[in-house]
C-alpha positions in Angstrom: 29.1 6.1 23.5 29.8 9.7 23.8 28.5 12.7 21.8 26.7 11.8 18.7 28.6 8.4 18.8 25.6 6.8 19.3 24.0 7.1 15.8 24.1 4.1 14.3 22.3 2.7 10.9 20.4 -0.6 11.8 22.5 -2.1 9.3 26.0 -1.7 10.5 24.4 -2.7 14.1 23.1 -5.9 12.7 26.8 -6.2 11.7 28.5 -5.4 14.2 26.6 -7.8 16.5 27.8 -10.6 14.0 23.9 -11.0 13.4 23.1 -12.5 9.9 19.8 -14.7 10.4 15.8 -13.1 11.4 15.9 -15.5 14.0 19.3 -13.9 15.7 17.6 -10.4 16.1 16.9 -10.2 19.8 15.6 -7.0 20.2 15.9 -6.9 24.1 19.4 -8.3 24.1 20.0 -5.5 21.3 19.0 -3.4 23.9 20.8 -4.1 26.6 24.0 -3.4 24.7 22.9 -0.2 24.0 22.1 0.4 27.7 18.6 0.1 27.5 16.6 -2.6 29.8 13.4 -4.0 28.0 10.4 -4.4 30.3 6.7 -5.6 29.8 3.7 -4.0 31.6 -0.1 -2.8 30.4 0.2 0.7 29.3 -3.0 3.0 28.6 -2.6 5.3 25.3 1.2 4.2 24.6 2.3 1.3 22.2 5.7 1.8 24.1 7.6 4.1 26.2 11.3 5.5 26.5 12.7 7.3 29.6 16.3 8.3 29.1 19.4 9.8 30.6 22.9 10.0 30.0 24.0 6.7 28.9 21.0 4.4 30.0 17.3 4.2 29.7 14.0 2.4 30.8 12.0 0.8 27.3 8.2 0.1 28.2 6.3 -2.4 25.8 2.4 -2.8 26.3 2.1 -6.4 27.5 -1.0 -6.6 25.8 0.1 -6.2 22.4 0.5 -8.4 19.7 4.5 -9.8 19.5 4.6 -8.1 15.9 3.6 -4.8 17.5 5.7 -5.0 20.7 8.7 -6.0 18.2 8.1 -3.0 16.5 7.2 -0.4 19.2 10.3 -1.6 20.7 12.6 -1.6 17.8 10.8 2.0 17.1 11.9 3.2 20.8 15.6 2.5 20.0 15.6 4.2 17.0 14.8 6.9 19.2 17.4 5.9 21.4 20.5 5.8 19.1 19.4 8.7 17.7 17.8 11.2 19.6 19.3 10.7 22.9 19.5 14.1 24.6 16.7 15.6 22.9 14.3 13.6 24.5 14.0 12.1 28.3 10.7 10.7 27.9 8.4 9.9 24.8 5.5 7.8 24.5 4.4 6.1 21.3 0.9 5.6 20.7 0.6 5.2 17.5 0.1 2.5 14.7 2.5 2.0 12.1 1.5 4.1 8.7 3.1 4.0 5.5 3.0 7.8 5.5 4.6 7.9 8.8 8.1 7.0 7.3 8.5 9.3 4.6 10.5 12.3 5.7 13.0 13.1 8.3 11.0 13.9 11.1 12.0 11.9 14.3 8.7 10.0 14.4 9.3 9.0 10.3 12.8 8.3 11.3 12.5 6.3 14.0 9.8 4.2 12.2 12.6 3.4 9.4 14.9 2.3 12.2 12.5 -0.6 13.4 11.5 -1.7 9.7 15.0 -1.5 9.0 16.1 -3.5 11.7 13.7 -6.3 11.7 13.5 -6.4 8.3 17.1 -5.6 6.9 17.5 -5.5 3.2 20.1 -8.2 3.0 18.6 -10.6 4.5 14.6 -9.3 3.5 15.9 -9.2 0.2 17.3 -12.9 -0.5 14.1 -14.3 1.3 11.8 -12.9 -0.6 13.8 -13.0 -4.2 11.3 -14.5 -7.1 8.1 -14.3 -4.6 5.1 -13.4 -5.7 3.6 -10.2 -4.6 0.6 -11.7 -2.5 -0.2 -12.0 1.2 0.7 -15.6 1.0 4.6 -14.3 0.7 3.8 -11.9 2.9 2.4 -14.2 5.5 5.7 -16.6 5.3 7.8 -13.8 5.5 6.0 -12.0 8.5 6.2 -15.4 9.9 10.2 -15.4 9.4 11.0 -12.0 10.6 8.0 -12.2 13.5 6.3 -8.8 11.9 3.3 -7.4 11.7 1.5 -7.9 7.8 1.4 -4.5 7.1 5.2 -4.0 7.8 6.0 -7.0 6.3 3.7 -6.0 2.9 5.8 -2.3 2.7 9.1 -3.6 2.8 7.7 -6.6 0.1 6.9 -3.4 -2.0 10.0 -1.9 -1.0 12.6 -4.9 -1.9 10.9 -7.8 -3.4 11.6 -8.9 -7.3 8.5 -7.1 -9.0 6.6 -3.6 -8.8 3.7 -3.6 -7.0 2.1 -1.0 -4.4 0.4 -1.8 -1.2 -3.0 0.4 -0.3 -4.9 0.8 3.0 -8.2 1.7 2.4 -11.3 2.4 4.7 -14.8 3.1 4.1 -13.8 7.1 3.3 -11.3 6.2 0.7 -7.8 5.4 0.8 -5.9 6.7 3.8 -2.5 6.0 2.1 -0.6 3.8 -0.2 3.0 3.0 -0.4 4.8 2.7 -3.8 8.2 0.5 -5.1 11.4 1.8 -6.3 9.7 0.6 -10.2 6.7 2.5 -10.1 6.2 5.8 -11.6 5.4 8.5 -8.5 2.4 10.1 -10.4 0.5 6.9 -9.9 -1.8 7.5 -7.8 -4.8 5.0 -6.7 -8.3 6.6 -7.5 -9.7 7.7 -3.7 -12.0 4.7 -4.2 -11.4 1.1 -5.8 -13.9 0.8 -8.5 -16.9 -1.9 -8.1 -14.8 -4.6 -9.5 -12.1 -4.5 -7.1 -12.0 -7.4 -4.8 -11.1 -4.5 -2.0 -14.7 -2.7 -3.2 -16.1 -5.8 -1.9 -14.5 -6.2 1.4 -15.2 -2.9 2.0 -19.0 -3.2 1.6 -18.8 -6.1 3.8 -17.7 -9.2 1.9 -16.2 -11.3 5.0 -14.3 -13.5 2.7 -11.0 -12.8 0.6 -10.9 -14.1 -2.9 -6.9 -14.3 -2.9 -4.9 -12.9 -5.7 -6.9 -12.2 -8.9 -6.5 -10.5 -12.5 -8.8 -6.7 -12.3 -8.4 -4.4 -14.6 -6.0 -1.8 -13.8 -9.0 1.2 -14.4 -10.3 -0.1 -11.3 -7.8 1.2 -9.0 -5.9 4.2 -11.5 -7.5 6.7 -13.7 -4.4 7.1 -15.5 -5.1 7.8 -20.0 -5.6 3.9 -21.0 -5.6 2.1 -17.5 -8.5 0.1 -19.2 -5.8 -1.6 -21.4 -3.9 -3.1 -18.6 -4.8 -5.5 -16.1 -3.1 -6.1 -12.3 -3.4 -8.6 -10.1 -4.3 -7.7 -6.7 -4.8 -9.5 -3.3 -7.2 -7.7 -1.0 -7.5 -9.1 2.9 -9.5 -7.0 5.9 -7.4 -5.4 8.5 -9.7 -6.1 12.2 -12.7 -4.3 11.2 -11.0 -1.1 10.6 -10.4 -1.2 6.8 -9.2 -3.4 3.4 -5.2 -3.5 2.8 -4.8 -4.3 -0.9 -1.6 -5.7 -2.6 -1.6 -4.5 -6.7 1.1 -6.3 -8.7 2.4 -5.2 -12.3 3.2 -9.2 -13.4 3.0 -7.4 -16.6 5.2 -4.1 -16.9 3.3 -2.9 -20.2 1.9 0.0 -18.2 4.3 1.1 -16.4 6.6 1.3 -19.5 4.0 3.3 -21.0 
Protein backbone atom coordinates (compact mmCIF):
# COMPACT_ATOMS: atom_id res chain seq x y z
CA UNK A 1 0.00 0.00 0.00
CA UNK A 2 1.50 3.00 -1.35
CA UNK A 3 0.64 6.77 -0.83
CA UNK A 4 -2.62 7.25 0.77
CA UNK A 5 -3.62 3.75 -0.42
CA UNK A 6 -3.81 2.73 2.88
CA UNK A 7 -7.05 4.51 4.08
CA UNK A 8 -9.45 2.20 4.33
CA UNK A 9 -13.16 2.43 6.01
CA UNK A 10 -13.53 -0.53 8.64
CA UNK A 11 -16.33 -1.51 6.56
CA UNK A 12 -15.03 -2.21 3.25
CA UNK A 13 -11.97 -4.03 5.26
CA UNK A 14 -14.47 -6.28 7.00
CA UNK A 15 -15.44 -6.96 3.33
CA UNK A 16 -12.74 -7.43 1.83
CA UNK A 17 -11.43 -9.99 4.31
CA UNK A 18 -14.76 -11.96 3.38
CA UNK A 19 -15.55 -11.38 7.27
CA UNK A 20 -19.34 -11.45 8.00
CA UNK A 21 -19.78 -12.91 11.66
CA UNK A 22 -18.39 -10.96 15.36
CA UNK A 23 -16.68 -14.00 16.02
CA UNK A 24 -14.52 -13.76 12.52
CA UNK A 25 -12.98 -10.37 13.52
CA UNK A 26 -9.41 -11.34 14.57
CA UNK A 27 -8.03 -8.16 15.26
CA UNK A 28 -4.26 -9.52 15.40
CA UNK A 29 -4.67 -11.47 12.21
CA UNK A 30 -6.33 -8.13 10.80
CA UNK A 31 -3.23 -6.84 11.63
CA UNK A 32 -0.86 -8.70 10.31
CA UNK A 33 -2.28 -8.16 6.82
CA UNK A 34 -1.88 -4.74 7.25
CA UNK A 35 1.77 -5.25 8.23
CA UNK A 36 1.34 -4.73 11.72
CA UNK A 37 2.60 -7.54 14.40
CA UNK A 38 0.28 -7.56 17.61
CA UNK A 39 2.26 -8.11 20.82
CA UNK A 40 1.25 -8.28 24.60
CA UNK A 41 3.42 -6.71 27.45
CA UNK A 42 2.58 -4.49 30.82
CA UNK A 43 2.80 -0.96 29.78
CA UNK A 44 2.85 2.11 32.39
CA UNK A 45 0.51 5.18 31.33
CA UNK A 46 -0.39 3.59 27.69
CA UNK A 47 -3.56 1.53 26.90
CA UNK A 48 -1.53 0.64 23.74
CA UNK A 49 1.23 1.72 21.59
CA UNK A 50 2.12 2.14 17.75
CA UNK A 51 5.71 2.43 16.32
CA UNK A 52 5.63 2.75 12.63
CA UNK A 53 7.65 3.05 9.40
CA UNK A 54 7.25 2.63 5.89
CA UNK A 55 5.13 -0.18 5.35
CA UNK A 56 5.26 -2.07 8.82
CA UNK A 57 4.85 -1.46 12.44
CA UNK A 58 5.11 -2.72 16.11
CA UNK A 59 1.24 -2.58 18.01
CA UNK A 60 1.73 -2.81 21.98
CA UNK A 61 -1.37 -3.94 24.11
CA UNK A 62 -1.15 -3.59 28.01
CA UNK A 63 -1.30 -7.28 29.09
CA UNK A 64 -2.98 -6.26 31.97
CA UNK A 65 -6.04 -4.98 30.51
CA UNK A 66 -9.29 -6.20 30.25
CA UNK A 67 -9.94 -8.24 26.62
CA UNK A 68 -12.66 -5.56 25.88
CA UNK A 69 -10.08 -2.77 26.34
CA UNK A 70 -7.09 -4.51 24.68
CA UNK A 71 -9.72 -5.19 21.62
CA UNK A 72 -10.29 -1.77 21.58
CA UNK A 73 -6.92 -0.06 22.18
CA UNK A 74 -5.79 -2.29 19.49
CA UNK A 75 -8.42 -1.81 17.02
CA UNK A 76 -7.90 2.08 18.00
CA UNK A 77 -4.00 1.72 17.07
CA UNK A 78 -4.88 0.58 13.47
CA UNK A 79 -7.11 3.16 12.90
CA UNK A 80 -4.14 5.03 13.43
CA UNK A 81 -2.32 2.91 11.24
CA UNK A 82 -4.51 2.91 8.06
CA UNK A 83 -4.82 6.32 8.37
CA UNK A 84 -2.18 8.32 9.71
CA UNK A 85 0.75 6.47 8.66
CA UNK A 86 3.52 8.91 8.00
CA UNK A 87 2.36 11.50 10.26
CA UNK A 88 3.11 9.58 13.15
CA UNK A 89 6.17 7.06 14.11
CA UNK A 90 5.24 6.50 17.55
CA UNK A 91 1.97 7.33 19.58
CA UNK A 92 0.84 6.05 22.86
CA UNK A 93 -2.69 5.79 23.88
CA UNK A 94 -3.60 6.30 27.39
CA UNK A 95 -6.74 7.03 27.43
CA UNK A 96 -10.30 5.62 28.13
CA UNK A 97 -12.85 5.44 25.62
CA UNK A 98 -15.30 8.78 25.96
CA UNK A 99 -18.28 9.35 24.09
CA UNK A 100 -17.04 12.94 23.46
CA UNK A 101 -13.82 11.60 22.20
CA UNK A 102 -15.43 10.54 18.83
CA UNK A 103 -17.17 13.41 17.71
CA UNK A 104 -15.11 15.43 15.34
CA UNK A 105 -12.27 14.82 12.94
CA UNK A 106 -9.41 15.04 15.06
CA UNK A 107 -7.06 11.89 14.72
CA UNK A 108 -7.74 10.76 18.35
CA UNK A 109 -11.92 11.11 17.54
CA UNK A 110 -11.13 9.45 14.37
CA UNK A 111 -9.33 6.76 15.24
CA UNK A 112 -11.80 5.93 18.17
CA UNK A 113 -14.61 5.55 15.28
CA UNK A 114 -12.33 3.12 13.45
CA UNK A 115 -12.24 0.53 16.46
CA UNK A 116 -16.13 1.00 17.34
CA UNK A 117 -16.63 0.72 13.82
CA UNK A 118 -14.71 -2.22 13.38
CA UNK A 119 -15.72 -4.34 16.20
CA UNK A 120 -19.02 -3.26 16.10
CA UNK A 121 -19.97 -2.80 12.28
CA UNK A 122 -23.39 -1.52 11.53
CA UNK A 123 -24.43 -4.48 9.48
CA UNK A 124 -23.93 -6.95 11.55
CA UNK A 125 -24.47 -4.60 15.16
CA UNK A 126 -27.56 -3.66 13.48
CA UNK A 127 -29.42 -7.12 12.78
CA UNK A 128 -28.29 -8.35 16.29
CA UNK A 129 -29.64 -5.96 18.09
CA UNK A 130 -33.05 -5.24 15.82
CA UNK A 131 -36.28 -5.12 18.34
CA UNK A 132 -33.95 -5.19 21.62
CA UNK A 133 -34.76 -3.34 24.31
CA UNK A 134 -32.63 -0.40 25.24
CA UNK A 135 -31.30 -1.86 28.64
CA UNK A 136 -28.00 -3.25 29.84
CA UNK A 137 -29.37 -6.63 29.64
CA UNK A 138 -29.07 -6.16 25.51
CA UNK A 139 -26.17 -4.51 26.10
CA UNK A 140 -24.57 -7.23 28.10
CA UNK A 141 -25.56 -10.06 25.35
CA UNK A 142 -24.27 -7.95 22.74
CA UNK A 143 -20.94 -6.96 24.53
CA UNK A 144 -20.76 -10.54 25.03
CA UNK A 145 -21.19 -11.24 21.07
CA UNK A 146 -18.85 -8.67 19.83
CA UNK A 147 -16.27 -9.22 23.03
CA UNK A 148 -16.62 -5.15 23.93
CA UNK A 149 -16.46 -3.23 26.55
CA UNK A 150 -20.30 -2.00 28.10
CA UNK A 151 -19.83 1.37 27.44
CA UNK A 152 -18.83 0.77 23.72
CA UNK A 153 -21.29 -1.64 23.33
CA UNK A 154 -24.14 0.94 25.07
CA UNK A 155 -23.04 3.99 22.31
CA UNK A 156 -23.34 2.03 19.32
CA UNK A 157 -26.87 0.47 21.01
CA UNK A 158 -27.82 4.25 21.02
CA UNK A 159 -26.30 4.66 17.86
CA UNK A 160 -28.11 1.68 15.71
CA UNK A 161 -30.50 -0.13 17.84
CA UNK A 162 -34.57 -0.01 16.99
CA UNK A 163 -35.58 2.84 19.53
CA UNK A 164 -34.30 6.43 20.70
CA UNK A 165 -32.62 6.45 23.73
CA UNK A 166 -29.31 8.30 25.00
CA UNK A 167 -26.69 6.89 27.16
CA UNK A 168 -25.17 9.22 30.15
CA UNK A 169 -21.98 8.95 32.24
CA UNK A 170 -22.37 10.61 35.27
CA UNK A 171 -20.00 11.20 38.37
CA UNK A 172 -20.39 12.75 41.65
CA UNK A 173 -19.77 16.51 39.84
CA UNK A 174 -22.43 16.03 37.33
CA UNK A 175 -22.50 14.53 34.05
CA UNK A 176 -19.21 14.30 32.23
CA UNK A 177 -20.94 13.56 28.87
CA UNK A 178 -23.81 11.80 27.17
CA UNK A 179 -24.23 10.50 23.84
CA UNK A 180 -27.41 10.94 21.81
CA UNK A 181 -29.32 8.65 18.73
CA UNK A 182 -29.96 9.62 15.27
CA UNK A 183 -34.01 10.08 16.76
CA UNK A 184 -33.38 12.41 19.41
CA UNK A 185 -33.69 16.06 19.10
CA UNK A 186 -29.85 17.68 19.72
CA UNK A 187 -31.17 20.44 22.09
CA UNK A 188 -31.85 17.67 24.64
CA UNK A 189 -29.74 18.06 26.91
CA UNK A 190 -29.66 16.04 30.50
CA UNK A 191 -29.92 18.49 33.50
CA UNK A 192 -26.01 18.51 35.01
CA UNK A 193 -27.59 16.33 37.79
CA UNK A 194 -30.35 13.46 37.77
CA UNK A 195 -33.03 14.64 39.92
CA UNK A 196 -33.64 12.63 43.47
CA UNK A 197 -35.79 10.12 41.73
CA UNK A 198 -33.43 8.86 39.30
CA UNK A 199 -32.27 5.48 40.00
CA UNK A 200 -28.63 6.95 38.82
CA UNK A 201 -29.28 9.79 41.87
CA UNK A 202 -29.12 6.75 44.02
CA UNK A 203 -26.10 5.02 42.76
CA UNK A 204 -24.50 7.96 42.90
CA UNK A 205 -24.97 8.64 46.66
CA UNK A 206 -23.92 5.15 47.24
CA UNK A 207 -26.78 2.79 46.54
CA UNK A 208 -24.56 -0.57 45.75
CA UNK A 209 -27.46 -2.17 44.07
CA UNK A 210 -29.05 -1.55 40.53
CA UNK A 211 -32.77 -1.56 40.32
CA UNK A 212 -32.77 -2.63 36.49
CA UNK A 213 -34.90 -0.82 34.03
CA UNK A 214 -37.67 1.32 35.54
CA UNK A 215 -40.41 3.99 34.45
CA UNK A 216 -39.04 7.90 35.97
CA UNK A 217 -40.39 10.66 34.94
CA UNK A 218 -38.72 12.34 32.27
CA UNK A 219 -38.22 15.95 34.52
CA UNK A 220 -35.82 13.98 36.34
CA UNK A 221 -33.17 13.85 33.91
CA UNK A 222 -34.43 17.12 31.23
CA UNK A 223 -35.66 20.45 32.09
CA UNK A 224 -37.16 20.79 28.88
CA UNK A 225 -41.12 23.06 29.00
CA UNK A 226 -43.44 19.89 30.09
CA UNK A 227 -40.82 17.07 30.76
CA UNK A 228 -43.14 16.39 33.83
CA UNK A 229 -45.77 15.00 31.29
CA UNK A 230 -43.59 12.29 30.00
CA UNK A 231 -42.07 9.47 31.53
CA UNK A 232 -38.66 7.25 30.33
CA UNK A 233 -37.51 4.31 31.27
CA UNK A 234 -34.00 4.24 32.31
CA UNK A 235 -31.44 1.48 33.48
CA UNK A 236 -28.68 2.88 35.75
CA UNK A 237 -25.60 0.38 36.67
CA UNK A 238 -22.10 1.76 38.44
CA UNK A 239 -18.98 1.93 36.34
CA UNK A 240 -15.83 0.47 39.13
CA UNK A 241 -16.24 3.11 41.56
CA UNK A 242 -15.67 5.94 39.25
CA UNK A 243 -19.29 6.94 38.37
CA UNK A 244 -23.19 5.84 37.23
CA UNK A 245 -23.61 5.07 33.29
CA UNK A 246 -27.35 5.48 32.70
CA UNK A 247 -29.41 4.15 29.73
CA UNK A 248 -32.82 6.56 29.06
CA UNK A 249 -35.21 5.06 26.63
CA UNK A 250 -38.20 6.95 24.77
CA UNK A 251 -40.57 3.53 24.66
CA UNK A 252 -43.03 6.27 24.21
CA UNK A 253 -42.06 8.93 21.38
CA UNK A 254 -44.80 11.50 22.69
CA UNK A 255 -42.00 13.80 23.71
CA UNK A 256 -39.79 13.76 21.34
CA UNK A 257 -42.59 14.49 18.75
CA UNK A 258 -43.40 17.41 20.85
Amino acid sequence: MKGSDHRIRPDVLLLQLGIIRPEQIDLEAIAYHFGALVRYQPLDGCAARIVGTAERAIITVDEDSSEQRQRFSLGHELGHWLWDRGTIAQLCDGSELRASRQHGDTREARANRFAAELLMPKSLFHSAARGMPMTFESVRYLADMFRTSLTATAIRLVELGSYPAMVVFNTRQGWAWYWSGIDVPKYFVPRKFPGDGAAAHRLLKGDPFSLGPMDVDADEWFDHRGAEDHVLVEDSIGSLGKGVLTLLWWNDETMLNE
